[in-house]
N, C-alpha and C positions, 0 to 999 in steps of 0.2 A: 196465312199472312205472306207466305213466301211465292204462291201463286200470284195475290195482286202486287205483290213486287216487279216478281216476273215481266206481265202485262205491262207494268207502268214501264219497263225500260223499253220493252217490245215496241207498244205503243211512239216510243219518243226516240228511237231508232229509224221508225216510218217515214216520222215527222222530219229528220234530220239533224234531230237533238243530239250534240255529240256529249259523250257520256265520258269520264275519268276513266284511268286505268283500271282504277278499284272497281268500278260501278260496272263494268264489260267482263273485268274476272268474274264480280259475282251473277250476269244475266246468264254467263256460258256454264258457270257452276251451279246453277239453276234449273240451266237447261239441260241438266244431265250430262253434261261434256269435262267431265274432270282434267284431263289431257287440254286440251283446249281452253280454261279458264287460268289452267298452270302458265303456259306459254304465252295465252294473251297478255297477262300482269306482266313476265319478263321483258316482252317486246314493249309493251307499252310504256310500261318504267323508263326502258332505253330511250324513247323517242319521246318521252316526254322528257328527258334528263339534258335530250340533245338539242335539243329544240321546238318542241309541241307534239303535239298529236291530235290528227280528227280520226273522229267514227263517220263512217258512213255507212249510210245501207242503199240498197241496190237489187230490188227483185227479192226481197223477202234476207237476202244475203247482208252478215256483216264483213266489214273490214276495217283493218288498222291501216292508217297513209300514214306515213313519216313528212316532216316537211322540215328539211335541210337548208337554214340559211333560206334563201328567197327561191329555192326549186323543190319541185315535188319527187319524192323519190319514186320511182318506176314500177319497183314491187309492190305491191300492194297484196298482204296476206287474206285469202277471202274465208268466212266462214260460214256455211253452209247446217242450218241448224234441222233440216229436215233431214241430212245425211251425216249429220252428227259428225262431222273431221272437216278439218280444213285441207 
């Protein structure tokens, strides 16, 4: 069950589906990345507390953007699931 879970975020990752906080902790704690599903939920808590958050993906890669008021924050944390760490 936890494999077609997996898939279905992957898949909707691709697509540009942006995903909850919860739903990105659990693809990265899926993905085998325990450190990384820890982190993603804190950060993503934060920026969706502060004012939203999108997923994006990018060449196979995820990321958390913050969006501050009407500007994009600059940082963007990327994750990298063939190399397993951001």
């Amino acid at each position: 069950m936890w494999r077609e879970s997996l898939k279905e975020a992957e898949r909707n990752l691709l697509q540009g589906v942006a995903l909850t906080p919860r739903e990105l902790s659990d693809f990265l704690l899926l993905a085998g990345d325990e450190r990384a599903a820890f982190f993603a939920m804190i950060e993503s808590a934060y920026l969706e507390f502060d004012s939203g958050f999108v997923v994006v993906s990018r060449a196979g890669r995820l990321a958390l953007r913050g969006v501050f008021g009407s500007r994009w924050n600059d940082t963007d944390r990327w994750y990298d699931p063939e190399q397993g760490k951001s």
